[in-house]
Structures are given as structure tokens and as C-alpha cells.
C-alpha positions as CSV (number, residue, x, y, z in Angstrom):
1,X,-38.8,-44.4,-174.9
2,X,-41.0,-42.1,-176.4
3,X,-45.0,-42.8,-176.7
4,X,-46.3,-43.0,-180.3
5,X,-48.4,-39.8,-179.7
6,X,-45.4,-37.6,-178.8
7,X,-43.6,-39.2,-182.3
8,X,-46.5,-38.0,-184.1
9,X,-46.5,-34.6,-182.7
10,X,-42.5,-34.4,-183.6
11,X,-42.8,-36.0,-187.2
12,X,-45.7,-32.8,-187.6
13,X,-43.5,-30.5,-186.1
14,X,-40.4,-31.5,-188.4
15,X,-43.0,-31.8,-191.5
16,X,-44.5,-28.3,-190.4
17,X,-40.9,-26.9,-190.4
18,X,-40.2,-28.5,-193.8
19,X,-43.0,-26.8,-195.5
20,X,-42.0,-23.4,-194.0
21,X,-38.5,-23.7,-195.0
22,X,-39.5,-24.9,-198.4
23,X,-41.9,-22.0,-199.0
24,X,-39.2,-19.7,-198.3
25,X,-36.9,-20.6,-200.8
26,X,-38.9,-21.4,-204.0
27,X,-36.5,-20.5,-206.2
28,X,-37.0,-17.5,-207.6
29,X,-34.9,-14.1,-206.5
30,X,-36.1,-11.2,-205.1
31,X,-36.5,-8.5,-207.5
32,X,-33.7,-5.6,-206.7
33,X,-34.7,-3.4,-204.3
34,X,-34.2,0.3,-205.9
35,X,-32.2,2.7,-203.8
36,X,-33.9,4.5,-201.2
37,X,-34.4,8.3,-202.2
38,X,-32.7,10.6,-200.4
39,X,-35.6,12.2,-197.7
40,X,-36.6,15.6,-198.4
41,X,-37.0,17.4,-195.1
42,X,-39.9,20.0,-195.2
43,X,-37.9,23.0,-195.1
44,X,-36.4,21.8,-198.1
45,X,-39.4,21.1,-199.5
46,X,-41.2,24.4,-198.8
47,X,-37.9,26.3,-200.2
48,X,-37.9,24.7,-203.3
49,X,-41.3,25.7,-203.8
50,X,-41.1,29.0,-203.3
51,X,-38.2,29.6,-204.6
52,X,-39.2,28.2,-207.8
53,X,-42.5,30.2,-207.7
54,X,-40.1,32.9,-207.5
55,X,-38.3,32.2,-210.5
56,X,-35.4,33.9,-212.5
57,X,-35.8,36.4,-215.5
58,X,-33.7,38.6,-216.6
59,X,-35.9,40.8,-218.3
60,X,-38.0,41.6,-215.2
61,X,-37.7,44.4,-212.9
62,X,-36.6,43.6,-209.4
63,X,-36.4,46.9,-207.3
64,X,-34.0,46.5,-204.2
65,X,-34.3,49.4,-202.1
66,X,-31.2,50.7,-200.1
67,X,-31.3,48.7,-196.6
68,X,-30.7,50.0,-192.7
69,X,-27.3,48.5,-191.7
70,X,-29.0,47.1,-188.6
71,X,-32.2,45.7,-190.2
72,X,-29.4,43.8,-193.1
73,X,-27.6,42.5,-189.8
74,X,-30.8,41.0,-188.4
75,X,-31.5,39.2,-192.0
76,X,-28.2,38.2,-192.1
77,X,-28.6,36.6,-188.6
78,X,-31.8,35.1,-189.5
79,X,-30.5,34.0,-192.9
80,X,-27.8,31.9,-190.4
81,X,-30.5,30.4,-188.1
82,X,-32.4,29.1,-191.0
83,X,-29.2,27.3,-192.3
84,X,-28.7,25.8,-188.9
85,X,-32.4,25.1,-188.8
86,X,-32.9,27.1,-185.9
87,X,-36.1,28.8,-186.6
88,X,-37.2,30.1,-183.9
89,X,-33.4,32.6,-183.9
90,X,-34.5,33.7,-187.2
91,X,-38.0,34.4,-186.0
92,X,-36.5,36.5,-183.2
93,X,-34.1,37.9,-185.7
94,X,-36.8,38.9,-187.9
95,X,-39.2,40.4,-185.4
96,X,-36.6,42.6,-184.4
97,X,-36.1,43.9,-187.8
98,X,-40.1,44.4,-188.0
99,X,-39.7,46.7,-185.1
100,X,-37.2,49.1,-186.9
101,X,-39.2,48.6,-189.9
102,X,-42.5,47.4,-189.7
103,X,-44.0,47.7,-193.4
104,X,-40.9,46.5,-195.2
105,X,-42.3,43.9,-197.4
106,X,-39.1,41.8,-198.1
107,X,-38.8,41.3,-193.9
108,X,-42.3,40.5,-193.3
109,X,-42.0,38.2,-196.5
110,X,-39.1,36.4,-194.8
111,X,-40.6,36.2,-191.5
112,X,-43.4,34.6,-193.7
113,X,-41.0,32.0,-194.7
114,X,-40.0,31.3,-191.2
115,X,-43.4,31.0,-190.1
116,X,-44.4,28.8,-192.5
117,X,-41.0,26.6,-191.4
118,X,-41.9,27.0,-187.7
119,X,-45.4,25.1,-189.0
120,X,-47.4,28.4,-188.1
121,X,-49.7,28.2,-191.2
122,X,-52.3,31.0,-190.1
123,X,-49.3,33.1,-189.1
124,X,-47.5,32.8,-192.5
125,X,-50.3,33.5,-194.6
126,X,-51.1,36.7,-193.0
127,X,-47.4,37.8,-193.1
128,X,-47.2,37.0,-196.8
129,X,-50.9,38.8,-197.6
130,X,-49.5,42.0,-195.5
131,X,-46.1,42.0,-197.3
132,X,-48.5,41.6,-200.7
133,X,-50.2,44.2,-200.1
134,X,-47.6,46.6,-199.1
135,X,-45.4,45.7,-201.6
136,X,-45.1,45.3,-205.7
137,X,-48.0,43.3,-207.0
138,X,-45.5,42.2,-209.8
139,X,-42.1,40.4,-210.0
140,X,-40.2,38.0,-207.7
141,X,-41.6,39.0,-204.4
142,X,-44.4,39.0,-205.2
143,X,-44.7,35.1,-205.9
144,X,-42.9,34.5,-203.1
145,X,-45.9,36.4,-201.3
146,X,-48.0,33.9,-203.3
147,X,-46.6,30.7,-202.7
148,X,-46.0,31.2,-199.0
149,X,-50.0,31.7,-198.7
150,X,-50.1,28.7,-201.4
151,X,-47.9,26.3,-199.1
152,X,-49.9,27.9,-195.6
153,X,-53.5,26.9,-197.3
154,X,-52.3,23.5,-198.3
155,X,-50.8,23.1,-194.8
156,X,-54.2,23.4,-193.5
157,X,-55.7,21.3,-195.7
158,X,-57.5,24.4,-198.0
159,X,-57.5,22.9,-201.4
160,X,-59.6,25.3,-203.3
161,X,-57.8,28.4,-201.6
162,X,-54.8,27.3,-202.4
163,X,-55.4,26.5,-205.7
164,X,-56.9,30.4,-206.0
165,X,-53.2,31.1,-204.6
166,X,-51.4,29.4,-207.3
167,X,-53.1,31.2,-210.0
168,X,-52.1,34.3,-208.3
169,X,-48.5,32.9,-208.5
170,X,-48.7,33.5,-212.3
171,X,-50.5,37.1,-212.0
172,X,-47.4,38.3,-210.6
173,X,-45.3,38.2,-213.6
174,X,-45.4,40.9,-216.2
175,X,-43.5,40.4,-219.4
176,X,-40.2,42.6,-220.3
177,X,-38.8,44.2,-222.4
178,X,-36.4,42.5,-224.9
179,X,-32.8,44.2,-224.4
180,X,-30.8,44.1,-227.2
């Protein structure tokens, strides 16, 4: 038979257990959880940014030059890597299109881009600044040059600068003409 003082301890026990149960079911629901939102990986993120700095507008002036076969192959390639998120392919990619043609502003701003995936802040800033200043100071291309140094400086935890970036963002766009 059991002593009194091991009753005691299994009446507390069963009491203890009582309470807990009884705590956990007070009565009132759980509010709904929402749905989860869908995670945004950081390329995404980072290519919806500068793609929306970049912008649409008919009524601007977007020069394409003609390309080298070979250097539209390589962007191609790269373009492909990216999609299958394998960066460092479209780096290589890229580089080798530098070499053919070094101070093309559209490469070096892609290889911007790349860096900036690869998480090679410094390197992506300075790619983007180079392509800047080779290139247009107005139109697309130019805010892309803009928001890949915005998105490097914020990577890095530069506030201020990349607030100074931003505004450059909206420097780049010149009003058109109204086509009738």
C-alpha cells in the first residue's frame, strides 16, 4: 500500500496536470493564422528594384547600339546562368564579354547586376559607376547604373550614400517629347 506522503505527491501531480490541461483549453479559438507570404529570394528582390528604377516610357530615348555576335552570345549565356541562378557562369560569361569589349556600358552594367547577386557589394558599385560614366547620363541605363550603386550602399549598410544614390535614380530621366 502506498504511504500517505507518496498519495500527496500523486494527488499534486494529477492536480498540477489538471491546471495545465485546463489552461490550454480556455475556450476561446485561436485567431486564423493568415497565409504565409510567398518568400522573396534576394535576387528577386534586387531585380525588382532595379528594374523598377529602370522603368518604362515610351517617350524616352533608349539608344541600342548594334552588338558583336560573340559579345550578344556571352549575354545571352549569362542571361541563362542568372535564370538557373548560377551566378558565378554569368560572371564568367560576362567577364569574357568585357575582354572583347571593355567600355561597353550595358556589359559592365550587367556584370554590375551579377555582382551585386554574387553579394560583391564593393565590386558592383564600381561596375555600375564605370558603366555611368561611360555611358548616357539619361534614360533607362542609366537608373539601372543608379540603383545597382543604391542596392550595393544599402548592402553595406551606407544609408546616407544610398539615399544620395536614389536621388540620382530620378536625375536620370529627361522628359519627351509628346508624339502625336
Amino acid at each position: 500500500m502506498p504511504s500517505v506522503r507518496t498519495l500527496s505527491r500523486m494527488r499534486l501531480a494529477a492536480a498540477s496536470l489538471l491546471l495545465v490541461l485546463g489552461a490550454c483549453s480556455t475556450g476561446t479559438p485561436l485567431p486564423p493564422q493568415a497565409p504565409a507570404l510567398p518568400r522573396v529570394a534576394p535576387e528577386q528582390r534586387l531585380a525588382a528594384a532595379i528594374a523598377a528604377a529602370a522603368g518604362s516610357d515610351d517617350r524616352e530615348l533608349a539608344v541600342q547600339p548594334l552588338r558583336d555576335p560573340e559579345v550578344q552570345d556571352l549575354r545571352e549565356t549569362a542571361a541563362d546562368a542568372i535564370r538557373a541562378h548560377d551566378y558565378a557562369a554569368a560572371a564568367e560569361s560576362l567577364n569574357q564579354a568585357l575582354l572583347i569589349v571593355a567600355d561597353d556600358p550595358a556589359v559592365l552594367q550587367e556584370r554590375a547586376e551579377v555582382a551585386l547577386l554574387q553579394g560583391e557589394d564593393e565590386r558592383a558599385e564600381t561596375l555600375a559607376l564605370r558603366a555611368f560614366e561611360l555611358g548616357s547620363k539619361v534614360g533607362p541605363l542609366c537608373r539601372r547604373h543608379w540603383a545597382v550603386v543604391e542596392q550595393a550602399r544599402l548592402g553595406r549598410g551606407l544609408t546616407q550614400d544610398a539615399q544620395s544614390a536614389h536621388v540620382q535614380i530620378a536625375a536620370c530621366t529627361v522628359a519627351g517629347f509628346e508624339r502625336m
